[in-house]
mmJSON file of the N, C-alpha and C atoms, coordinates in Angstrom:
{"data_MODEL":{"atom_site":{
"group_PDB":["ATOM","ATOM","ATOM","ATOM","ATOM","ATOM","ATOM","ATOM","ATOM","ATOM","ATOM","ATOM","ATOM","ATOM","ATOM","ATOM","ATOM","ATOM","ATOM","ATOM","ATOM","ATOM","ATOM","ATOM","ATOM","ATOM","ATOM","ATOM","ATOM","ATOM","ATOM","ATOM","ATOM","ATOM","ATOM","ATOM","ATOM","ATOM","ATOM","ATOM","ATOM","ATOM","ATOM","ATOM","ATOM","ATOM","ATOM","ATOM","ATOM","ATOM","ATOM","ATOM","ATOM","ATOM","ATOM","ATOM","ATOM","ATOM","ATOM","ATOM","ATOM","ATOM","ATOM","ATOM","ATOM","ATOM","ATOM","ATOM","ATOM","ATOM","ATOM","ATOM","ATOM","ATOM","ATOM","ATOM","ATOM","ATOM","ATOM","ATOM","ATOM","ATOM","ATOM","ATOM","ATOM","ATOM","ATOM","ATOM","ATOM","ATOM","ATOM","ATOM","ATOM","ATOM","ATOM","ATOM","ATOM","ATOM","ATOM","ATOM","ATOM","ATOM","ATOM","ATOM","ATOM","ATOM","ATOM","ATOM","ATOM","ATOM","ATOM","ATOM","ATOM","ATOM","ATOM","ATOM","ATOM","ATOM","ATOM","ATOM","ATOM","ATOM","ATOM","ATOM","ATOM","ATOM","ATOM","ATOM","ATOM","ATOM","ATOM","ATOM","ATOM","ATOM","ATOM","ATOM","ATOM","ATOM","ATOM","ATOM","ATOM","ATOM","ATOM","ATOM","ATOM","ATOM","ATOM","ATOM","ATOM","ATOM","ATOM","ATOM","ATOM","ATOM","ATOM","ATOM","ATOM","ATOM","ATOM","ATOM","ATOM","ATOM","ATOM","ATOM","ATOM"],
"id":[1,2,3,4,5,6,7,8,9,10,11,12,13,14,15,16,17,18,19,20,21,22,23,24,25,26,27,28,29,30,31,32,33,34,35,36,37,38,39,40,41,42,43,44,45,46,47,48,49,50,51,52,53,54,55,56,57,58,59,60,61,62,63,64,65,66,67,68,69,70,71,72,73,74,75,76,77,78,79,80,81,82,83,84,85,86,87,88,89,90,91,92,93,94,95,96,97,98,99,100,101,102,103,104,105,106,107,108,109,110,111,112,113,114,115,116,117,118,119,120,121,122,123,124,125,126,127,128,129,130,131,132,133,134,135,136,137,138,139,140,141,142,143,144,145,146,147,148,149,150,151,152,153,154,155,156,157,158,159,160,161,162,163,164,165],
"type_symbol":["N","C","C","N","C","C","N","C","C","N","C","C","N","C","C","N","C","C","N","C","C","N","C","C","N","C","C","N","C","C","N","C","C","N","C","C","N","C","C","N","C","C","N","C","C","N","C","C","N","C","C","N","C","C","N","C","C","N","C","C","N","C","C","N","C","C","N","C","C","N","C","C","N","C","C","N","C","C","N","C","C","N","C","C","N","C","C","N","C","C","N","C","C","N","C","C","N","C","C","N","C","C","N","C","C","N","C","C","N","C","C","N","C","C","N","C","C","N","C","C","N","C","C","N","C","C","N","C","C","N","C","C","N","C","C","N","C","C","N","C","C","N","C","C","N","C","C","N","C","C","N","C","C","N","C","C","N","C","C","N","C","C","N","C","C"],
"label_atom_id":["N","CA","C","N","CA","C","N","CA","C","N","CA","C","N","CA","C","N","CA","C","N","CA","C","N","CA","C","N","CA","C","N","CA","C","N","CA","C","N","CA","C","N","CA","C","N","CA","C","N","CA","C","N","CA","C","N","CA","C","N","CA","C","N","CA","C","N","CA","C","N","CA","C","N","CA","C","N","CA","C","N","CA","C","N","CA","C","N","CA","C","N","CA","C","N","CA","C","N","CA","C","N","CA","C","N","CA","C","N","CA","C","N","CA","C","N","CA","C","N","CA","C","N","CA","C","N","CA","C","N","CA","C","N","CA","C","N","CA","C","N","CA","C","N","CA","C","N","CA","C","N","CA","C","N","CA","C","N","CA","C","N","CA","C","N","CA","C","N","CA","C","N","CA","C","N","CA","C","N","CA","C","N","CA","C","N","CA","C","N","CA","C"],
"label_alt_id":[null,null,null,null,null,null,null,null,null,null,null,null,null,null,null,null,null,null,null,null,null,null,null,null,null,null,null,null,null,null,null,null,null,null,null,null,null,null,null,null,null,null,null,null,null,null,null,null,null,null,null,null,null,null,null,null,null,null,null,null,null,null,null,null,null,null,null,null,null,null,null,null,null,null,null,null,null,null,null,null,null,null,null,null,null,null,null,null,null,null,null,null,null,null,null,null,null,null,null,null,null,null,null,null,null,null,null,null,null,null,null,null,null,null,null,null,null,null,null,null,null,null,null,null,null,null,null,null,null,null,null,null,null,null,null,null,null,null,null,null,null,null,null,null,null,null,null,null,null,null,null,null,null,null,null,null,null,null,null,null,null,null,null,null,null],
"label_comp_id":["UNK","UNK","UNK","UNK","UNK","UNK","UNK","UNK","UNK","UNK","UNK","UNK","UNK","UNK","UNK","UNK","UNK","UNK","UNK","UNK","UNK","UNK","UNK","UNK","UNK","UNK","UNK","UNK","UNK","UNK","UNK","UNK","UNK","UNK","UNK","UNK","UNK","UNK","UNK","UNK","UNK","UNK","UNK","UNK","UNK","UNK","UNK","UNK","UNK","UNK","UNK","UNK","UNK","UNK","UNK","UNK","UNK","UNK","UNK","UNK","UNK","UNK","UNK","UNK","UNK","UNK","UNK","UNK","UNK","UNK","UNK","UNK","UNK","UNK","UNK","UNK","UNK","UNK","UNK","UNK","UNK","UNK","UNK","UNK","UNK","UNK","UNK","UNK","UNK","UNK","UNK","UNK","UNK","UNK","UNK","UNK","UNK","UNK","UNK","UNK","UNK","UNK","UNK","UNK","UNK","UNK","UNK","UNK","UNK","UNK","UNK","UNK","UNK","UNK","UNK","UNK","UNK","UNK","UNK","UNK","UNK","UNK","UNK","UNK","UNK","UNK","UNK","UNK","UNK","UNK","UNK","UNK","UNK","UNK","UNK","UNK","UNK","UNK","UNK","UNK","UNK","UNK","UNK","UNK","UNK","UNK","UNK","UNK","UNK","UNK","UNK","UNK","UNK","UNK","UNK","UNK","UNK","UNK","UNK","UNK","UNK","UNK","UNK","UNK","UNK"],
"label_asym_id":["A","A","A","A","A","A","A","A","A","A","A","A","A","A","A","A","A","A","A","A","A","A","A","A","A","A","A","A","A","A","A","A","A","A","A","A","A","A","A","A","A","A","A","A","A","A","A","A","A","A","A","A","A","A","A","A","A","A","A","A","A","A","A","A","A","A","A","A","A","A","A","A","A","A","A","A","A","A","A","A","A","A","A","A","A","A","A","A","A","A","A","A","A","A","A","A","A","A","A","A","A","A","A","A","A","A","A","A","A","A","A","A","A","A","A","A","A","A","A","A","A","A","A","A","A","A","A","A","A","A","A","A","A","A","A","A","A","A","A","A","A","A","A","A","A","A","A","A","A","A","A","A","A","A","A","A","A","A","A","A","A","A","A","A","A"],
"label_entity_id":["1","1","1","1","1","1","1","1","1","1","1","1","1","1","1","1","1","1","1","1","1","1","1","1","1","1","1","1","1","1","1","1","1","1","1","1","1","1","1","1","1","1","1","1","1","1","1","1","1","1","1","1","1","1","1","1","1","1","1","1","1","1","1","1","1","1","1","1","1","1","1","1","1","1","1","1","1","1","1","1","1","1","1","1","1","1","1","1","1","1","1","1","1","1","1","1","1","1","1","1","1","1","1","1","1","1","1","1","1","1","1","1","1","1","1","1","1","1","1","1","1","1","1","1","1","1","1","1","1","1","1","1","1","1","1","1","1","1","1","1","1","1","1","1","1","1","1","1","1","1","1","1","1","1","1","1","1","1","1","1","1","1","1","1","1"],
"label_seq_id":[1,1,1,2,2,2,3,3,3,4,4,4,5,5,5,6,6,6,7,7,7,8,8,8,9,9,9,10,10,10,11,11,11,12,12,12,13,13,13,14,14,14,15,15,15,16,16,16,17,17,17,18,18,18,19,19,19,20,20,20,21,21,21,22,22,22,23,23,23,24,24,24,25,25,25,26,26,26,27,27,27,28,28,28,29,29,29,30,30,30,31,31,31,32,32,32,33,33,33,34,34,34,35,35,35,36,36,36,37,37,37,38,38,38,39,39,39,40,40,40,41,41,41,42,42,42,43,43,43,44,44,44,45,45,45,46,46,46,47,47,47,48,48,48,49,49,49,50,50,50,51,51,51,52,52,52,53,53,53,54,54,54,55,55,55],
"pdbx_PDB_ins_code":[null,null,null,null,null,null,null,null,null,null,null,null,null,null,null,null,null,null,null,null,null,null,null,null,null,null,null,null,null,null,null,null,null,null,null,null,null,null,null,null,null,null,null,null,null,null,null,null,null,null,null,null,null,null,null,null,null,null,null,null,null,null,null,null,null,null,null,null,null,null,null,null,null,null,null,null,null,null,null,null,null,null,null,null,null,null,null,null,null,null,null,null,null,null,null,null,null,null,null,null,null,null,null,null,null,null,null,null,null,null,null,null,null,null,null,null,null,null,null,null,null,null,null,null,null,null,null,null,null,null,null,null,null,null,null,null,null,null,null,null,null,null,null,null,null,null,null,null,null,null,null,null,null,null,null,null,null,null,null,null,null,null,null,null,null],
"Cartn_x":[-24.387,-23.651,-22.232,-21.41,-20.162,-20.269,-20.858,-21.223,-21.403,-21.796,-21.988,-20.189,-20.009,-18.417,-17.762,-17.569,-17.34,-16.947,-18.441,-18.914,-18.139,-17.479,-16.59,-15.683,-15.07,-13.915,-12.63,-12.799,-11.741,-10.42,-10.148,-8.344,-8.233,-9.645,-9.201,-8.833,-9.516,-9.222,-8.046,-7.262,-5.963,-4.643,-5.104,-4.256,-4.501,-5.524,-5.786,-5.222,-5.278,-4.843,-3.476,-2.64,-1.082,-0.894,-1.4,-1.18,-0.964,-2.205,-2.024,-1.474,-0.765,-0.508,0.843,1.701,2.797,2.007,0.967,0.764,0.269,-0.018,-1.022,0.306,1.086,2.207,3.535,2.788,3.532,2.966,1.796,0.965,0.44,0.401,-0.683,-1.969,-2.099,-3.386,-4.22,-4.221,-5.442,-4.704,-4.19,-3.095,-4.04,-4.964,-5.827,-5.024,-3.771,-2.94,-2.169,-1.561,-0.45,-1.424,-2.588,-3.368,-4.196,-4.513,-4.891,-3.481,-2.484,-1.029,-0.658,-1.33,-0.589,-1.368,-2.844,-3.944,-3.487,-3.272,-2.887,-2.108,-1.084,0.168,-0.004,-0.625,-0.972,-1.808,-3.157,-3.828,-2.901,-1.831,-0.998,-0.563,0.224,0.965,0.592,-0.671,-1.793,-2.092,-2.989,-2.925,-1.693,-1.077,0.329,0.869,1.061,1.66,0.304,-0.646,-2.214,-2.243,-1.855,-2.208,-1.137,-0.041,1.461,1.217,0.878,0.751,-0.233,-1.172,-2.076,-1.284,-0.285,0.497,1.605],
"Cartn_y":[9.343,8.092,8.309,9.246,10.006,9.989,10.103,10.423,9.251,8.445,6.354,6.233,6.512,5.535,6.64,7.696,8.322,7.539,7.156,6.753,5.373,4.367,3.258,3.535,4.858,4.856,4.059,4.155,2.841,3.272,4.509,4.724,4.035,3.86,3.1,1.077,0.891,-0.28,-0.694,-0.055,-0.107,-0.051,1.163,0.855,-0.255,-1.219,-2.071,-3.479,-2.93,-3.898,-4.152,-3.278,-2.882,-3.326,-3.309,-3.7,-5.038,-5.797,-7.208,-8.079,-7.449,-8.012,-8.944,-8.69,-9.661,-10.795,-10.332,-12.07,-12.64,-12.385,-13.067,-13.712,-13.242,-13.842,-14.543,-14.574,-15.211,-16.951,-16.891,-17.824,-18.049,-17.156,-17.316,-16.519,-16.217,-15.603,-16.126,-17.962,-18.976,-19.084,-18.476,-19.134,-17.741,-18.461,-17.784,-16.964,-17.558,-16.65,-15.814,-15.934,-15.328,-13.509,-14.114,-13.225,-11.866,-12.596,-11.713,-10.961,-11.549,-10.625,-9.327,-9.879,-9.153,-7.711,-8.437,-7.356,-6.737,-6.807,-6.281,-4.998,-5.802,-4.938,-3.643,-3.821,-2.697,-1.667,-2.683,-1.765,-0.702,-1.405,-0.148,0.69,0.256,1.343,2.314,2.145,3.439,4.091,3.992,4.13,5.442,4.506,5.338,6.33,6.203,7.091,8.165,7.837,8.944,9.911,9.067,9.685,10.686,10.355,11.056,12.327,12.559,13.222,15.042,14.162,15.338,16.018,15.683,16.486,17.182],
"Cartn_z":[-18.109,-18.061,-17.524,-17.818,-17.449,-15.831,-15.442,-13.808,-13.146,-14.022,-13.368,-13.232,-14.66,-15.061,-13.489,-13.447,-12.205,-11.265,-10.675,-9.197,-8.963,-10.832,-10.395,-9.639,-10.019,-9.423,-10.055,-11.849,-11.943,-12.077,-11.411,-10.807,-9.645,-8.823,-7.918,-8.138,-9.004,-9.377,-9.873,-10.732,-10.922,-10.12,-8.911,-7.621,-6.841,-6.359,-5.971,-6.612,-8.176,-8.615,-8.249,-8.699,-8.108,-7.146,-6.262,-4.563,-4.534,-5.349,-4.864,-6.312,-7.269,-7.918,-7.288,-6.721,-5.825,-5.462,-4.31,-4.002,-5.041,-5.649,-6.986,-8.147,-8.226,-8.47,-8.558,-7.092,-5.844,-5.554,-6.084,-6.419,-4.73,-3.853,-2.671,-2.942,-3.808,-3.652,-2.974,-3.339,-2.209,-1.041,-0.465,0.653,2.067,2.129,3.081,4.351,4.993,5.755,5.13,4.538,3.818,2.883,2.383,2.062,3.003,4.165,5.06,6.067,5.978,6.296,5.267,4.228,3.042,3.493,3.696,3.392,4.836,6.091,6.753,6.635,6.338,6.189,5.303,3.969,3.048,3.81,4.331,5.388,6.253,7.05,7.953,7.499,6.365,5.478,4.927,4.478,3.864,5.199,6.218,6.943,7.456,8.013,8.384,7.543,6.39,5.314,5.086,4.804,4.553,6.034,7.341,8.504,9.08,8.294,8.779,8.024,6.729,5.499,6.153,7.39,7.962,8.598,9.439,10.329,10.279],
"occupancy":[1.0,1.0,1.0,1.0,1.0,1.0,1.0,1.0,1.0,1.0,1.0,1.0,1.0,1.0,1.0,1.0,1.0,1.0,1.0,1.0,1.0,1.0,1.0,1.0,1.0,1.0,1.0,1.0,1.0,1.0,1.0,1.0,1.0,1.0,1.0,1.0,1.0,1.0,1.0,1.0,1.0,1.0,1.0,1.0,1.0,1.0,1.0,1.0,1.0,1.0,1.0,1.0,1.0,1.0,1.0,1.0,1.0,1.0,1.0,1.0,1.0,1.0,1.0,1.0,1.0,1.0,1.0,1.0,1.0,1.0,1.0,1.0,1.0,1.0,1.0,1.0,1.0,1.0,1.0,1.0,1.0,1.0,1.0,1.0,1.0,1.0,1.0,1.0,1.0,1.0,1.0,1.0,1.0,1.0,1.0,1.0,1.0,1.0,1.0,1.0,1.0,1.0,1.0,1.0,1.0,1.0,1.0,1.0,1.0,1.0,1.0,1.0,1.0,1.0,1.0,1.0,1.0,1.0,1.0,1.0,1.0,1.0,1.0,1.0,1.0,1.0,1.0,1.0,1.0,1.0,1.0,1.0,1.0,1.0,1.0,1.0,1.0,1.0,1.0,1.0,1.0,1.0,1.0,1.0,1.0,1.0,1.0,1.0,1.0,1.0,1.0,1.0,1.0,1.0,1.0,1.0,1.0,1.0,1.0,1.0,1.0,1.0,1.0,1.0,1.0],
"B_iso_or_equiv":[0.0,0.0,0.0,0.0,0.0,0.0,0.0,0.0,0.0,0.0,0.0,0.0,0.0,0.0,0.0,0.0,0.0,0.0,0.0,0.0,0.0,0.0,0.0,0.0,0.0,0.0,0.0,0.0,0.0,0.0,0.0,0.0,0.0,0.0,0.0,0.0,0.0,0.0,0.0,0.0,0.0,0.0,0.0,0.0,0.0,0.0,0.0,0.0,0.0,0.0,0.0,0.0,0.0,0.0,0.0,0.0,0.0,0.0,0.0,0.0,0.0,0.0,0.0,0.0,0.0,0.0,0.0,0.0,0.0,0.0,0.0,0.0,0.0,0.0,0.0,0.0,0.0,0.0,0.0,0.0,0.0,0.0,0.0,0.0,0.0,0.0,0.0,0.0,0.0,0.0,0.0,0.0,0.0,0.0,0.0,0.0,0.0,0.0,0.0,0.0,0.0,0.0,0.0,0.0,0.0,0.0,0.0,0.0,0.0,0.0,0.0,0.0,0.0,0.0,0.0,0.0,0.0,0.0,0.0,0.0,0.0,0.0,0.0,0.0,0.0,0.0,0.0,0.0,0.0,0.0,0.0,0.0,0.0,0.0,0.0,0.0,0.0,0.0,0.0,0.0,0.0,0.0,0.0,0.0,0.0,0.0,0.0,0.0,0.0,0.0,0.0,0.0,0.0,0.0,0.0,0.0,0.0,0.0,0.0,0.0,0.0,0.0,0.0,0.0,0.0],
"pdbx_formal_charge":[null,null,null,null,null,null,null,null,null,null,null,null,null,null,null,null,null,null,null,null,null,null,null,null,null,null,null,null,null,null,null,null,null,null,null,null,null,null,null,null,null,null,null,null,null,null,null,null,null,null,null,null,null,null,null,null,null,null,null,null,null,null,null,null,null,null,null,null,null,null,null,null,null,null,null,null,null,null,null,null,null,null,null,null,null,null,null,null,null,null,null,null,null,null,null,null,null,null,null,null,null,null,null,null,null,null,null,null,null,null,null,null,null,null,null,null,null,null,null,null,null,null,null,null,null,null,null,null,null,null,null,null,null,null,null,null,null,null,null,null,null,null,null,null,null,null,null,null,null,null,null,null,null,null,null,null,null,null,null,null,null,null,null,null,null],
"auth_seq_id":[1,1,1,2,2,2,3,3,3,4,4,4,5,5,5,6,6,6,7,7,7,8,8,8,9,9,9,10,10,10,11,11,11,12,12,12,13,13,13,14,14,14,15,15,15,16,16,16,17,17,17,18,18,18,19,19,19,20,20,20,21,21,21,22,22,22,23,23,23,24,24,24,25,25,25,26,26,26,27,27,27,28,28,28,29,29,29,30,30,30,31,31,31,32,32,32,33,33,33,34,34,34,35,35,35,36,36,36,37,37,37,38,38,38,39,39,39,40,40,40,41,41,41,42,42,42,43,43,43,44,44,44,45,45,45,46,46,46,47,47,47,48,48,48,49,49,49,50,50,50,51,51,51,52,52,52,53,53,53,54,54,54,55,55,55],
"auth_comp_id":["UNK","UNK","UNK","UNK","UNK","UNK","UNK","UNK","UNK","UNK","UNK","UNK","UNK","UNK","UNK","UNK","UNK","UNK","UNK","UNK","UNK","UNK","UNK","UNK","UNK","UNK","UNK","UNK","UNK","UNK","UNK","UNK","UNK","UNK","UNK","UNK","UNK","UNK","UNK","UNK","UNK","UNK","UNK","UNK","UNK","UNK","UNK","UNK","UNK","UNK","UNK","UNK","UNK","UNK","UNK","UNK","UNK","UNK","UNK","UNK","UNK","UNK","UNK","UNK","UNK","UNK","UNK","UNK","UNK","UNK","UNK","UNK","UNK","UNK","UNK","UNK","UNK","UNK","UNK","UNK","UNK","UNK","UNK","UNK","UNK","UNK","UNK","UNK","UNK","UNK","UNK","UNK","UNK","UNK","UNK","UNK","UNK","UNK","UNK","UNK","UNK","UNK","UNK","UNK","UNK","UNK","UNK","UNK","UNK","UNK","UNK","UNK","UNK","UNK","UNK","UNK","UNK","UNK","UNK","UNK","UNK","UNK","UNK","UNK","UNK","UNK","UNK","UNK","UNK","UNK","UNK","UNK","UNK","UNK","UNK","UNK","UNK","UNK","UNK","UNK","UNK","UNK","UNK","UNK","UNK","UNK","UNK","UNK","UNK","UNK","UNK","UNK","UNK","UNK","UNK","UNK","UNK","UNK","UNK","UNK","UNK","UNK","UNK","UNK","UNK"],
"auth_asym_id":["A","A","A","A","A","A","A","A","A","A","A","A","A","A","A","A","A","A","A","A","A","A","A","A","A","A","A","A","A","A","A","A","A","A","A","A","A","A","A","A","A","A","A","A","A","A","A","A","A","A","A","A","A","A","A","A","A","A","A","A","A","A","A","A","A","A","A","A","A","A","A","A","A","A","A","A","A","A","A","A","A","A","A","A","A","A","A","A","A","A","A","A","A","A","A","A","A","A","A","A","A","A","A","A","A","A","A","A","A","A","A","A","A","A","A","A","A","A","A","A","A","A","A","A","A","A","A","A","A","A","A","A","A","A","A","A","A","A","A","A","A","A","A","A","A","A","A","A","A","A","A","A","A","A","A","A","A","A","A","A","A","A","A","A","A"],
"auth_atom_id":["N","CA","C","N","CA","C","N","CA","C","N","CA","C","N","CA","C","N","CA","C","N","CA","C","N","CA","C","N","CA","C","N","CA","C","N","CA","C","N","CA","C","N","CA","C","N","CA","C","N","CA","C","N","CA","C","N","CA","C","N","CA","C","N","CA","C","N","CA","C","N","CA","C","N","CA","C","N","CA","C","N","CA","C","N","CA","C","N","CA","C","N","CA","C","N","CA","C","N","CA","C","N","CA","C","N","CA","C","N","CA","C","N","CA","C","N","CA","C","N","CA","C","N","CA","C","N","CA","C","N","CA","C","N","CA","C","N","CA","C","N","CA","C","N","CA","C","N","CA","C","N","CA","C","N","CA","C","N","CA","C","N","CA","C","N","CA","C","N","CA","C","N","CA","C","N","CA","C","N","CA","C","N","CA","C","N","CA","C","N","CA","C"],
"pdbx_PDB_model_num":[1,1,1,1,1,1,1,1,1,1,1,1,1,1,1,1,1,1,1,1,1,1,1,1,1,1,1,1,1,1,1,1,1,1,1,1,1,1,1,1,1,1,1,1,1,1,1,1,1,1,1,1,1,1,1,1,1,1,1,1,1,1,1,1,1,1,1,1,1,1,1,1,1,1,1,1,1,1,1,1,1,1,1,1,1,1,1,1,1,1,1,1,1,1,1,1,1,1,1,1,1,1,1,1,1,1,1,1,1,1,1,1,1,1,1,1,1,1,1,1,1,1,1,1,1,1,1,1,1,1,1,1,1,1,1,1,1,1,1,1,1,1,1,1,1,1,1,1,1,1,1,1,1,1,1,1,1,1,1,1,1,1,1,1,1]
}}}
């Protein structure tokens, strides 16, 4: 069973959570543009910061 709870991954859920807790309290969470900018932007930044980190 140890090996299921594993495969959640729920450290990853907690960083995710983190991420979007701003818009969510920002009260756009429904704000269909504003949400997919957000998600953008986090997207680059991981990205960029994970990809800089190799070199």
């Amino acid at each position: 069973m140890k090996k299921y709870f594993n495969l959640l991954r729920v450290k990853h859920y907690i960083k995710n959570l983190l991420v979007f807790l701003p818009i969510f309290f920002s009260n756009n969470i429904f704000n269909k543009d504003k949400l997919i900018v957000s998600i953008a932007r986090i997207h680059y930044i991981f990205t960029t910061v994970f990809n800089s980190l190799y070199y």
